[in-house]
VOBA-1610 file (N, C-alpha, C; in pm, whole numbers, padded with zeros to 5 digits, always signed):
BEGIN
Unk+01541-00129-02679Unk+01513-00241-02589Unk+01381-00216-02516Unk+01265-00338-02505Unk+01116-00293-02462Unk+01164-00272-02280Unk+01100-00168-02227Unk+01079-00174-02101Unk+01130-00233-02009Unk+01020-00324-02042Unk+00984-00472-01935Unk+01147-00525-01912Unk+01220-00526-02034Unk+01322-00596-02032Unk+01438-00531-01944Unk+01444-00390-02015Unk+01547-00263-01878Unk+01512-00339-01707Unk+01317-00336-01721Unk+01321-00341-01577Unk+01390-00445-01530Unk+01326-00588-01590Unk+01388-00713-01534Unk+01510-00747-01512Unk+01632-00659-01579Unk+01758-00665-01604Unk+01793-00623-01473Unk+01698-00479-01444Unk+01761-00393-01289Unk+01765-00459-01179Unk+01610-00568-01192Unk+01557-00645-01129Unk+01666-00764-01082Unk+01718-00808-01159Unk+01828-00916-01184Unk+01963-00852-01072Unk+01993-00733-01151Unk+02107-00674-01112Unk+02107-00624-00964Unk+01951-00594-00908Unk+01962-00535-00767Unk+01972-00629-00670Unk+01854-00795-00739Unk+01844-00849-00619Unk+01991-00924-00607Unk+02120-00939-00723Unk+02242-00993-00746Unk+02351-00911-00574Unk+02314-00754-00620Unk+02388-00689-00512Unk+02362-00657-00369Unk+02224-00722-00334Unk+02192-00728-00223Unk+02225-00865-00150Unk+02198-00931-00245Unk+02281-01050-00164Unk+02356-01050-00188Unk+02478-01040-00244Unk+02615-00997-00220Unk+02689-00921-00115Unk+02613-00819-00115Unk+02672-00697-00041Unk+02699-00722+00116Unk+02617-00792+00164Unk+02691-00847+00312Unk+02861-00892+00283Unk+02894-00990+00214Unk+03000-01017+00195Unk+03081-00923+00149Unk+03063-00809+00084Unk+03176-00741+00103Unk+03203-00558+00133Unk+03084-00601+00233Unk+03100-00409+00312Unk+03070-00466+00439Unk+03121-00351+00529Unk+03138-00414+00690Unk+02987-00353+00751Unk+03012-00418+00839Unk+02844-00356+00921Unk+02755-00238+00965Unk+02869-00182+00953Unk+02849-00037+00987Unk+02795+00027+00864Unk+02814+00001+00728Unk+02713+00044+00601Unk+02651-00045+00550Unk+02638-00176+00669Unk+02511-00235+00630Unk+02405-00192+00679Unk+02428-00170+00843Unk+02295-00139+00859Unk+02230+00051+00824Unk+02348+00110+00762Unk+02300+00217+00697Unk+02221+00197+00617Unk+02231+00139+00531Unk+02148+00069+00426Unk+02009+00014+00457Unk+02031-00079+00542Unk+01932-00106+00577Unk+01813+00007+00676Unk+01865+00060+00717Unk+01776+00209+00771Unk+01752+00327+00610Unk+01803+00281+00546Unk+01787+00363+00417Unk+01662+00275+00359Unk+01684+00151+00303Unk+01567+00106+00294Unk+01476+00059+00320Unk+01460+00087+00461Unk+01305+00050+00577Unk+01285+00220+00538Unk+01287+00262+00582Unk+01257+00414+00544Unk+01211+00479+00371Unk+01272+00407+00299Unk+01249+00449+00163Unk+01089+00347+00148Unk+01059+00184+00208Unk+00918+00143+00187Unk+00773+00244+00260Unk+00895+00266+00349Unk+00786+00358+00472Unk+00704+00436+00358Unk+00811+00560+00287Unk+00806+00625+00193Unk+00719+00615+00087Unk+00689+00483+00048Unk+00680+00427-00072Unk+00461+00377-00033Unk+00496+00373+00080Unk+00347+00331+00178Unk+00315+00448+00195Unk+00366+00511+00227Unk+00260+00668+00236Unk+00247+00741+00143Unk+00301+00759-00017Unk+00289+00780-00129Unk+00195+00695-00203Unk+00160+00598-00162Unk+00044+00512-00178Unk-00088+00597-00168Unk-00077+00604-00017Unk-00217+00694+00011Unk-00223+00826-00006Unk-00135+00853-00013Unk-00110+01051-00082Unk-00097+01070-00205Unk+00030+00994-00215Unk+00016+01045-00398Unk-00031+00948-00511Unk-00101+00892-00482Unk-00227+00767-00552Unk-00358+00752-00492Unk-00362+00779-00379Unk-00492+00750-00332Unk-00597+00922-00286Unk-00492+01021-00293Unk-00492+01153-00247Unk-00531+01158-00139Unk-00494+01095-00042Unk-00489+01088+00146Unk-00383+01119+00220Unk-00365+01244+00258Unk-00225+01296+00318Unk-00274+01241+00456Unk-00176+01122+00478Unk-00173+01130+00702Unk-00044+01202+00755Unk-00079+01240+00838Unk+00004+01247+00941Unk+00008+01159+01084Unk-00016+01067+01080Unk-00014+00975+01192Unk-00007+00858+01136Unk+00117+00808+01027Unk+00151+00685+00984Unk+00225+00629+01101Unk+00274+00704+01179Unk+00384+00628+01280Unk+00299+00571+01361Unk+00140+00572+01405Unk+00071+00487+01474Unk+00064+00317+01403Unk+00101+00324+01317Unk+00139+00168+01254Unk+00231+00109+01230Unk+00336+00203+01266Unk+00471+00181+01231Unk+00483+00129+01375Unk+00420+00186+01502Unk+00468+00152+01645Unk+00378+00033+01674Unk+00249-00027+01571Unk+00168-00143+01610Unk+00249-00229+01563Unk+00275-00227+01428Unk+00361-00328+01391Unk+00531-00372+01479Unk+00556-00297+01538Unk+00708-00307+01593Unk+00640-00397+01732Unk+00511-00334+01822Unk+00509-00355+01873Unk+00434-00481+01917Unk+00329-00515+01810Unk+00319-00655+01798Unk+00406-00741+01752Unk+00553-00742+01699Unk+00627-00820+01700Unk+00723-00853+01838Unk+00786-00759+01891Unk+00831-00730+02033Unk+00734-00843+02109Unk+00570-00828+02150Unk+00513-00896+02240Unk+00501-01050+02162Unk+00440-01058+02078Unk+00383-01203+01974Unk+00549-01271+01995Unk+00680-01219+01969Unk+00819-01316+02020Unk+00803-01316+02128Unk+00786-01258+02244Unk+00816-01258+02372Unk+00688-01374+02413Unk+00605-01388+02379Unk+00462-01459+02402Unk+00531-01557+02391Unk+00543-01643+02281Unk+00590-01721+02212Unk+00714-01789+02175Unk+00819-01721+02252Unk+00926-01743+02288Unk+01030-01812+02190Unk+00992-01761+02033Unk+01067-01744+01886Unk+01120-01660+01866Unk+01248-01716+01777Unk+01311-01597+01712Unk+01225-01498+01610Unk+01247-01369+01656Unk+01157-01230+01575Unk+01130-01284+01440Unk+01186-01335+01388Unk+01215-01381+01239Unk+01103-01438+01212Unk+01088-01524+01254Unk+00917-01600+01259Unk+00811-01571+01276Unk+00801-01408+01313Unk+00683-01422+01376Unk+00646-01252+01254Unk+00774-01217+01197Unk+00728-01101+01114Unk+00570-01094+01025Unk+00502-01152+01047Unk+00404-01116+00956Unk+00323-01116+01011Unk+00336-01149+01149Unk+00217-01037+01237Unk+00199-00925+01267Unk+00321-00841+01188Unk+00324-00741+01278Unk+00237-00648+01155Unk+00288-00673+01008Unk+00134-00602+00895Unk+00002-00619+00891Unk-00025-00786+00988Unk-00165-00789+00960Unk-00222-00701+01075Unk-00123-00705+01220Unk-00207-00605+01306Unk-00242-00503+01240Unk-00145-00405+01177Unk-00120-00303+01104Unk-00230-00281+01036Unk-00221-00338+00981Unk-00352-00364+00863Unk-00502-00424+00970Unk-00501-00477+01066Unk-00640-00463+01145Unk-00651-00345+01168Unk-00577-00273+01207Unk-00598-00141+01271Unk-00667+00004+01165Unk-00603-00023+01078Unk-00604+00041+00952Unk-00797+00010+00944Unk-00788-00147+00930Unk-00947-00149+00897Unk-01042-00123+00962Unk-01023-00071+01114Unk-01098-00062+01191Unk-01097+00094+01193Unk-01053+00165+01167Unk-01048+00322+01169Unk-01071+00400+01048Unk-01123+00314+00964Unk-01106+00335+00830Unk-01217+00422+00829Unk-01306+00351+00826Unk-01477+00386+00820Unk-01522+00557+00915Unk-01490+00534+01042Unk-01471+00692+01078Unk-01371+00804+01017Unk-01263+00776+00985Unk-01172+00873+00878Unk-01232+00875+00764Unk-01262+00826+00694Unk-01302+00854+00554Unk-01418+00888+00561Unk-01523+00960+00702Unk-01609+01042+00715Unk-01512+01182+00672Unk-01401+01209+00672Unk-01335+01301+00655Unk-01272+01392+00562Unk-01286+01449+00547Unk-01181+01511+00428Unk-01085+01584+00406Unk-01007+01602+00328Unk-00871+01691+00350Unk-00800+01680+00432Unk-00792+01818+00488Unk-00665+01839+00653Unk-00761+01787+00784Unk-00913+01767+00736Unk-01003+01689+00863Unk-00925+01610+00869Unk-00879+01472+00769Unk-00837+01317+00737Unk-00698+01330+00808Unk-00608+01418+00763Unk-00508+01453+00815Unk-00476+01448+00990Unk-00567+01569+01038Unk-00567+01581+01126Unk-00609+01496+01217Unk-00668+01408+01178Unk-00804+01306+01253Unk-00673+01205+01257Unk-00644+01143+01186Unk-00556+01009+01178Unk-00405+01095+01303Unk-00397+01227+01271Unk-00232+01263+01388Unk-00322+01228+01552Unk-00462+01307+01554Unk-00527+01262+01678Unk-00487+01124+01724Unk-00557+01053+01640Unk-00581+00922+01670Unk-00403+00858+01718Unk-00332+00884+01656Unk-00159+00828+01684Unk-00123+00912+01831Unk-00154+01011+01869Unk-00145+01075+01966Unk-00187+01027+02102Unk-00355+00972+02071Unk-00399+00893+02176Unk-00360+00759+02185Unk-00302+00718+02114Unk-00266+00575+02093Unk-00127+00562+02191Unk-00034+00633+02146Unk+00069+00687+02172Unk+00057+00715+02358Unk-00001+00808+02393Unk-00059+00830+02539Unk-00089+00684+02646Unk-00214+00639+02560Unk-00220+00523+02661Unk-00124+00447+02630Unk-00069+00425+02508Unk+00074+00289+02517Unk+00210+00359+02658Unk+00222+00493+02683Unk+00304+00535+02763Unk+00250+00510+02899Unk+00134+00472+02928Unk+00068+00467+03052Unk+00011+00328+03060Unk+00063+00224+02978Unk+00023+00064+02991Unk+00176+00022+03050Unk+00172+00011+03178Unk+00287-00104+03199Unk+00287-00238+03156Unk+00190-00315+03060Unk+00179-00419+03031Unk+00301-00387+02911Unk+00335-00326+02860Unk+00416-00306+02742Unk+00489-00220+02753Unk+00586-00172+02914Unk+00679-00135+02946Unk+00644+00045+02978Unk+00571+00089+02944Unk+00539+00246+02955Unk+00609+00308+02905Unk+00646+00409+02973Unk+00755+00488+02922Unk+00902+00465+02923Unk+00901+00377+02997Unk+01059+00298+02996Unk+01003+00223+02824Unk+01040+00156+02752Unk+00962+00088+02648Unk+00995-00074+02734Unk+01025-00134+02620Unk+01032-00313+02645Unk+01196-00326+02562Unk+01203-00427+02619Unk+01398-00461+02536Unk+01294-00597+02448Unk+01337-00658+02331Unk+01339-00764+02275Unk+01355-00911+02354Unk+01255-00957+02406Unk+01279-01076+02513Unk+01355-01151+02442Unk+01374-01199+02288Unk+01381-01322+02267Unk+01511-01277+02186Unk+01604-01165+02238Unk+01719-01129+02166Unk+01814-01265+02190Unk+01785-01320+02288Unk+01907-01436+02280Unk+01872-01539+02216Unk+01807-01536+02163Unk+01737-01656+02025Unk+01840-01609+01907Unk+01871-01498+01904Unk+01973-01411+01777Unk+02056-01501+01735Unk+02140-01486+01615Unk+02285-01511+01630Unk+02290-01391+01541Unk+02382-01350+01667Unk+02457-01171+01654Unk+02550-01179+01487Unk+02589-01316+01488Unk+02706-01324+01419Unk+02654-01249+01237Unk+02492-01346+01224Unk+02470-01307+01104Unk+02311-01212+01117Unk+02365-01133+01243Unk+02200-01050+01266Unk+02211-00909+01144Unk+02304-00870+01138Unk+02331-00736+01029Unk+02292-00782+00898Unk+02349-00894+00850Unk+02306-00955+00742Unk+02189-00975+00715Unk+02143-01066+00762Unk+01969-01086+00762Unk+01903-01001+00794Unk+01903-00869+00854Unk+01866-00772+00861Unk+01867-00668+00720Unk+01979-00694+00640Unk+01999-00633+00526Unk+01921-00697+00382Unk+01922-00860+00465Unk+01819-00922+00343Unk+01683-00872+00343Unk+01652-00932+00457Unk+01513-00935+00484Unk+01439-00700+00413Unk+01538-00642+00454Unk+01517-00462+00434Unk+01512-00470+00284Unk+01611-00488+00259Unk+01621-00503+00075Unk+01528-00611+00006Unk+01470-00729+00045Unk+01367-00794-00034Unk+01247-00675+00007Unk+01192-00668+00116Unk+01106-00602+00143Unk+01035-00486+00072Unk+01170-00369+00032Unk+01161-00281-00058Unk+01190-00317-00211Unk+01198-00426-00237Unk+01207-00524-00384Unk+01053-00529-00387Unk+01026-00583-00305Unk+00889-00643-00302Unk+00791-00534-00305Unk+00792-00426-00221Unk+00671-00314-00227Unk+00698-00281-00318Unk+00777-00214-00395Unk+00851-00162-00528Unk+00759-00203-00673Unk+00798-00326-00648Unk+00722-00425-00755Unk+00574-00450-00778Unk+00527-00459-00611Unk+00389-00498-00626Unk+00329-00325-00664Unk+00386-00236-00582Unk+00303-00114-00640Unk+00307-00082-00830Unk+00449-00107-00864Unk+00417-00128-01011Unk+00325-00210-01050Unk+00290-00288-01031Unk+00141-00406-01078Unk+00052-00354-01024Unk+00005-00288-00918Unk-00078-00275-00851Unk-00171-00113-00927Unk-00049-00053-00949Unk-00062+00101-01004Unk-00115+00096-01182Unk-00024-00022-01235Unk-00082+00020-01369Unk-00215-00091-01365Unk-00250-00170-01260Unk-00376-00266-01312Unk-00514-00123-01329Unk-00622-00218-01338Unk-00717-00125-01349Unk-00789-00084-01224Unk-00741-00145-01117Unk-00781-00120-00963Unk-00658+00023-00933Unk-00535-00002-01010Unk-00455+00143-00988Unk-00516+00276-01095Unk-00566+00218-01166Unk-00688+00369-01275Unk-00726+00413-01204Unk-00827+00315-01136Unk-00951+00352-01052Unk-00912+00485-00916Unk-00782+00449-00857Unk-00723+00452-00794Unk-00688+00596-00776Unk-00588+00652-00910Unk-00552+00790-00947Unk-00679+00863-01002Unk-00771+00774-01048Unk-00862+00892-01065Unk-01010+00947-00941Unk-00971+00848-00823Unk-01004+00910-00726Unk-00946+00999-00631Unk-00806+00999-00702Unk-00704+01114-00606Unk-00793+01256-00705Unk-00795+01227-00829Unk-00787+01335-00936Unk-00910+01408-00931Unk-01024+01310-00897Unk-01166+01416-00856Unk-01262+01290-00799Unk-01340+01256-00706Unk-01376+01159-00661Unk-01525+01174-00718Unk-01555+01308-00723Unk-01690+01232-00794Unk-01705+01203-00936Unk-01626+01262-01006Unk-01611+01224-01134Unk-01553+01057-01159Unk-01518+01019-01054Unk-01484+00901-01033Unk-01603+00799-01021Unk-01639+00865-00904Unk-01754+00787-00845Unk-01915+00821-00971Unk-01909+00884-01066Unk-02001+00913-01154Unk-01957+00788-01279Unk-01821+00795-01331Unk-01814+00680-01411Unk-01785+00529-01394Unk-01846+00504-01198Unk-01843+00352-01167Unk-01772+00327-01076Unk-01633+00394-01017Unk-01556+00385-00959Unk-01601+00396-00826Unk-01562+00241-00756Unk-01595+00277-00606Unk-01496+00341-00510Unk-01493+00436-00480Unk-01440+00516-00404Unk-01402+00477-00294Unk-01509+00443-00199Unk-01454+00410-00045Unk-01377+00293-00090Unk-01422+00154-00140Unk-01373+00058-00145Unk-01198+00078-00207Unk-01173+00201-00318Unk-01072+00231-00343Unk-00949+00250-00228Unk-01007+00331-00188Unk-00944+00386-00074Unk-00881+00316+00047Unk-00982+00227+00086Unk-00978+00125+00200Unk-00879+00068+00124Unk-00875-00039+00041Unk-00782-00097+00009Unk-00648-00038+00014Unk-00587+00119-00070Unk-00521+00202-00017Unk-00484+00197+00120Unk-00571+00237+00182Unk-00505+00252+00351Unk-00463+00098+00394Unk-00510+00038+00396Unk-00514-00067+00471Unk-00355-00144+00411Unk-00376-00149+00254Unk-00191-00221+00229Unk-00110-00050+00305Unk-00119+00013+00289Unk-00051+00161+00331Unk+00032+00130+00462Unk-00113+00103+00573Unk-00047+00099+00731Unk+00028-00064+00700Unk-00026-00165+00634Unk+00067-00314+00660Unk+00219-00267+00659Unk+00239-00234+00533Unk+00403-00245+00458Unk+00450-00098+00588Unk+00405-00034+00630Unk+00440+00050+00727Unk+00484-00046+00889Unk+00368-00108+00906Unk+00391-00178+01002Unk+00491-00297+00981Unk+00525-00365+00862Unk+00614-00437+00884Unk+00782-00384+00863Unk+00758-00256+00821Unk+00894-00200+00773Unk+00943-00124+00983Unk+00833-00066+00984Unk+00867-00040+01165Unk+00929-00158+01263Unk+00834-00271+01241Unk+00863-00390+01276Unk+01022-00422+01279Unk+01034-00438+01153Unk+01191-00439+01134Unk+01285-00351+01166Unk+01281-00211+01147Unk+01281-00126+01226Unk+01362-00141+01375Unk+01270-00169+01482Unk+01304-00177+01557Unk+01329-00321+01641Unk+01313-00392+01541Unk+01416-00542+01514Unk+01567-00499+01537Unk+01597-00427+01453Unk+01715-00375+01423Unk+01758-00344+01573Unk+01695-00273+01652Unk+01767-00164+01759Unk+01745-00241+01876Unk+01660-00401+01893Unk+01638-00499+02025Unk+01572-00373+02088Unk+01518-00298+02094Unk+01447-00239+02179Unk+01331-00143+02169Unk+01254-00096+02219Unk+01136+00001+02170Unk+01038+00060+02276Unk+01024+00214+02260Unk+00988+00253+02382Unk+00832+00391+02289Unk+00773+00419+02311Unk+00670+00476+02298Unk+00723+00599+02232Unk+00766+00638+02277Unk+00848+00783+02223Unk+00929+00822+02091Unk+00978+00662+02077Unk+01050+00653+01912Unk+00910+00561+01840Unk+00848+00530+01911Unk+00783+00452+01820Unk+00637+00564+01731Unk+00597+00631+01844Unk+00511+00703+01818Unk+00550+00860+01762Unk+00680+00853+01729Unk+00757+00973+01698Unk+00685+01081+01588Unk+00661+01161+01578Unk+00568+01230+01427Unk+00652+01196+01310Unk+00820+01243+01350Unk+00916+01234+01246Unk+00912+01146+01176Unk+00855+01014+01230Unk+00850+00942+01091Unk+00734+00979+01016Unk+00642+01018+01054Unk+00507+01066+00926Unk+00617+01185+00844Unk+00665+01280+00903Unk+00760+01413+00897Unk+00878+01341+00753Unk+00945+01218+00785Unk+01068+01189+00724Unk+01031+01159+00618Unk+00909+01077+00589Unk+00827+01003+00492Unk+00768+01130+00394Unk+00724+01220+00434Unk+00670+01315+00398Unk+00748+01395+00272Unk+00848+01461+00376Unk+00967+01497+00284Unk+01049+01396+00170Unk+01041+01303+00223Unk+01128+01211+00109Unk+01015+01243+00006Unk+00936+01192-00016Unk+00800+01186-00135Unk+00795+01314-00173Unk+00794+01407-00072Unk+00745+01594-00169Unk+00908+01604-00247Unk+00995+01635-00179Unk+01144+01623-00279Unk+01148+01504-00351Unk+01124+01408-00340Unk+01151+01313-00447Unk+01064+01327-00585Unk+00917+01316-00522Unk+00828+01362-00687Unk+00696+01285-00597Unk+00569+01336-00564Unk+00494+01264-00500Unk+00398+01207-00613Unk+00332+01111-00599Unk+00265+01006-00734Unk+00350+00944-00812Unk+00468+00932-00773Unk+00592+00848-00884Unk+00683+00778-00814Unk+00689+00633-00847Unk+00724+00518-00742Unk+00926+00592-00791Unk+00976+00687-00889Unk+01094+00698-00861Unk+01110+00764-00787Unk+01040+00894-00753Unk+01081+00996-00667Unk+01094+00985-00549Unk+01035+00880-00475Unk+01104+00875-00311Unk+01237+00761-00300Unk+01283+00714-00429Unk+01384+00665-00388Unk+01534+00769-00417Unk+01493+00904-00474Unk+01571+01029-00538Unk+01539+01056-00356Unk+01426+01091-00305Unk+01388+01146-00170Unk+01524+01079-00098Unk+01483+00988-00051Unk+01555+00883+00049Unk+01749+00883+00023Unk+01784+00899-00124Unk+01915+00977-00139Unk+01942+01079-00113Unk+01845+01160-00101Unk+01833+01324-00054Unk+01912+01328+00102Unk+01788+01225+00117Unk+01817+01261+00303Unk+01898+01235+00356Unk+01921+01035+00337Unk+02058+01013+00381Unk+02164+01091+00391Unk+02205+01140+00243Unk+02351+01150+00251Unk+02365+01333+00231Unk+02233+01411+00302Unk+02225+01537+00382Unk+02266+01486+00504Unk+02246+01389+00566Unk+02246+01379+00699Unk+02390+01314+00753Unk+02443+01251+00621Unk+02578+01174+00688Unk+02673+01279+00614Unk+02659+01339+00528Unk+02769+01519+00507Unk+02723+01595+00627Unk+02635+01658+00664Unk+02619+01755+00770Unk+02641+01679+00922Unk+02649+01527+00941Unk+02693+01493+01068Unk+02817+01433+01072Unk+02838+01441+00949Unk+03026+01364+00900Unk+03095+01442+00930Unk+03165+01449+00794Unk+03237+01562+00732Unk+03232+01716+00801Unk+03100+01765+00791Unk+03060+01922+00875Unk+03070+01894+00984Unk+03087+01815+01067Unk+03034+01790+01207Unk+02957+01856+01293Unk+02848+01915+01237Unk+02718+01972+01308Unk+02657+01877+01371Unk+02584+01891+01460Unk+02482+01858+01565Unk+02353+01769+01464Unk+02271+01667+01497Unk+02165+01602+01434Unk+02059+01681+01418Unk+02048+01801+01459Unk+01941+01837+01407Unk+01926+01910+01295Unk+02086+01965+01285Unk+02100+02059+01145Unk+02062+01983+00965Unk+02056+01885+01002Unk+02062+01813+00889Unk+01897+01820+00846Unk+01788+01840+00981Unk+01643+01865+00925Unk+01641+01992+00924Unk+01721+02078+00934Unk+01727+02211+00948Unk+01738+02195+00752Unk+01847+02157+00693Unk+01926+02135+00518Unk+01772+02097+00472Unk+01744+01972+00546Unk+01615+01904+00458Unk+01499+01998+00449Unk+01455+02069+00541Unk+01376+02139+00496Unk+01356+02282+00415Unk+01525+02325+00384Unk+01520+02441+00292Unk+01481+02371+00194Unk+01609+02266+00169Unk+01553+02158+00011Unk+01431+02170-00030Unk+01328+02117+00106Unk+01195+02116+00095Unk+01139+02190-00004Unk+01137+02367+00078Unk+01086+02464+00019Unk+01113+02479-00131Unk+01279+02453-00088Unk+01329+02496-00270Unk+01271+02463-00381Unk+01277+02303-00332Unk+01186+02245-00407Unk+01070+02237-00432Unk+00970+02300-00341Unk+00804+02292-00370Unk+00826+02434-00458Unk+00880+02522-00426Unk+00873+02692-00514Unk+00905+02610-00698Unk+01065+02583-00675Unk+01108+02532-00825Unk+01013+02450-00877Unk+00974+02366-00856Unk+00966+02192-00939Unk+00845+02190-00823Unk+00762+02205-00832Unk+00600+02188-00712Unk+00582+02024-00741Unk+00591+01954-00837Unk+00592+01777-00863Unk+00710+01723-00832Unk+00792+01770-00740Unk+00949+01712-00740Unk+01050+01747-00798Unk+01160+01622-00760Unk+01270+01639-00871Unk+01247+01541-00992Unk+01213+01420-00925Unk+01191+01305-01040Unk+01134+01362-01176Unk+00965+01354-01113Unk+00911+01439-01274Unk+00977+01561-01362Unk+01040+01641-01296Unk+01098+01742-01354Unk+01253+01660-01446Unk+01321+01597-01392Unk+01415+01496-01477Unk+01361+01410-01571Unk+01262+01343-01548Unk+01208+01243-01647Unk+01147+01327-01734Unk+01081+01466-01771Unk+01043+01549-01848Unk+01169+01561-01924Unk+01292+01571-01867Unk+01417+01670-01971Unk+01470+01578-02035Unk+01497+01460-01978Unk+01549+01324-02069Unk+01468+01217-02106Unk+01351+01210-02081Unk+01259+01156-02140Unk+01275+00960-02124Unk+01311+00983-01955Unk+01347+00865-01916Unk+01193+00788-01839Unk+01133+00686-01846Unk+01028+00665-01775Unk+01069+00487-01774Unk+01103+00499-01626Unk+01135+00338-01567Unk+00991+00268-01523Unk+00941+00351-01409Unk+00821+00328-01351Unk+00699+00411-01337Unk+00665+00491-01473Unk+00590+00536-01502Unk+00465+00454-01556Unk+00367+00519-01424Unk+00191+00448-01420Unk+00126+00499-01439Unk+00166+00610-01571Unk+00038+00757-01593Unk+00001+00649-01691Unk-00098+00720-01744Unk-00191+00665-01857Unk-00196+00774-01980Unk-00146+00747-02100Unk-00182+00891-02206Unk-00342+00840-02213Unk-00402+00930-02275Unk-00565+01002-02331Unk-00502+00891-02449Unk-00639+00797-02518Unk-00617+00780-02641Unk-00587+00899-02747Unk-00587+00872-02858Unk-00586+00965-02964Unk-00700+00906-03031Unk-00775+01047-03050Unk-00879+01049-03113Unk-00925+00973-03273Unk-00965+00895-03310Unk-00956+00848-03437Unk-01062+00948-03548Unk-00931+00919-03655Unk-00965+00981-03829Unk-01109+01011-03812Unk-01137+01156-03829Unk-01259+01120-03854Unk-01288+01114-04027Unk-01379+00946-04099Unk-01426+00935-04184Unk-01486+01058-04224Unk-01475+01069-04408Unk-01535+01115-04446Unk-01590+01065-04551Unk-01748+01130-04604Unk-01853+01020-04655Unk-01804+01072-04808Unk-01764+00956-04881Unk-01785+00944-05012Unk-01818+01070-05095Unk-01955+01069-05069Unk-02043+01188-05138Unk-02002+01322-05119Unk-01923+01370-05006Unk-01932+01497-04910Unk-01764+01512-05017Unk-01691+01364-04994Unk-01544+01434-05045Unk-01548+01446-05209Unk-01633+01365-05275Unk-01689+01458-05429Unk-01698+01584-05470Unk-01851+01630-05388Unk-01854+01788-05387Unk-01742+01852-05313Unk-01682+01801-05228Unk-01548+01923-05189Unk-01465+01926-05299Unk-01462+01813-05347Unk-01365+01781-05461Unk-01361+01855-05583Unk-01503+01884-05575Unk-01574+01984-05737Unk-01584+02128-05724
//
């Protein structure tokens, strides 16, 4: 059976059980779910710029807290239900992204790294010292009574699950076009890139900039979810930290491996706070032996290391090397060999 067809089938079959699934699981593993998959796009956005674009941040949560937090003020302004107003909260995301772009990508390596955690740090600081946007107390959701509580879990579970349908998909199109070539082979060596045509910065930018949106609207929602938001969760590292780990254990450069990540974590975290009944922190205590285990064993993940042994490739955006063609031989030359 070709590919395309497996995918579209999954395609069929996932978006069938997401809308379903409100109707028949109770709320309490809906909105698990739904924190499973705002977290797995997060994932999926910062594997963008790391493991496709070769830009490790550590200060993704500065977009994750623009986007939450231009939705919070833009409803409260405006005095709409949150619902309406979600797609302001990626393009801030994405202003922000474009405006910082140009000084970071003076950068390189753990500079880029380091430069982008600065920058979330100071961001972070003065948002705790603006009472226009609650300080350190944060802000509650003004326009929570616009809600109806009745079907807020639900639509919360739609809106999480199209979302990660949607990044899912577009990075498959996006990865095998020839803007995603361009793309991996500026992770792979940039001037060899930039020697056979490939524009680099322009690569990149584009990279960051969808990177922080789908970040900022997945935060957005986020803390949709919780009616409330305060500087401290918003600007948290752990989410650059959670995102991180999902992608290195899952398989980093492979749109399967942070959704293997994001199973990792979860259900480390609901055995070690279930069942074990340890304390919340033991569970990043589990995640990060995994971590190690896994960078020593399998340094590309788990994904790639599985799709090597069974020779399974769903959303695989490598490219093989042609094969070299026959080389002709002349008439005359295969005579005399012949004689």
């Amino acid at each position: 059976m070709p590919m395309r067809t497996i995918l579209a089938a999954c395609a069929v079959v996932l978006v069938a059980v997401i809308a379903g699934a409100p109707f028949v699981v109770n709320e309490g593993f809906l909105r698990l779910a739904t924190e499973c998959l705002l977290l797995l796009t997060m994932a999926q956005m910062w594997n963008l710029l790391a493991g496709y674009a070769g830009l490790v941040s550590l200060g993704h949560q500065v977009f994750i807290a623009f986007g939450a937090y231009a939705l919070f003020l833009t409803s409260g302004w405006l005095e709409v239900n949150p619902v309406w107003v979600l797609p302001v909260a990626p393009l801030v995301a994405a202003a922000v992204a474009a405006v910082i772009a140009f000084p970071l990508f003076r950068l390189r390596d753990a500079y880029f790294s380091i430069a982008i955690w600065v920058f979330a740090e100071i961001i972070g600081a003065f948002t705790m010292k603006s009472q226009a946007v609650g300080g350190t107390s944060g802000v509650p959701l003004a326009t929570s009574r616009l809600i109806d509580f009745d079907w807020f879990e639900p639509i919360m579970f739609w809106l999480a699950g199209g979302l990660t349908l949607v990044t899912i998909a577009a990075l498959y199109r996006l990865m095998t076009s020839s803007f995603g070539l361009g793309l991996m082979s500026v992770r792979d060596n940039d001037l060899a890139a930039m020697s056979v045509g490939v524009d680099v910065q322009h690569n990149r930018f584009v990279a960051f900039v969808l990177s922080a949106a789908g970040c900022g609207l997945a935060g957005a929602l986020s803390f949709m979810g919780n009616l409330f938001i305060a500087p401290l969760a918003a600007f948290d590292v752990n989410w650059s930290v959670y995102m991180m780990f999902i992608v290195i254990i899952g398989g980093i450069g492979t749109l399967e491996g942070p959704i293997i990540g994001v199973i990792i974590f979860f259900g480390l975290r609901e055995v070690m706070t279930g069942p074990l009944g340890l304390t919340g922190g033991w569970y990043l205590v589990g995640l990060g032996v995994i971590a190690v285990i896994v960078m020593m064993v399998a340094p590309r993940g788990i994904w790639p290391v599985l799709r090597d042994r069974i020779g399974l490739r769903l959303l695989d955006v490598q490219r093989a090397a042609p094969r070299p063609a026959a080389t002709a031989v002349l008439p005359g030359v295969s005579e005399q060999t012949a004689g």
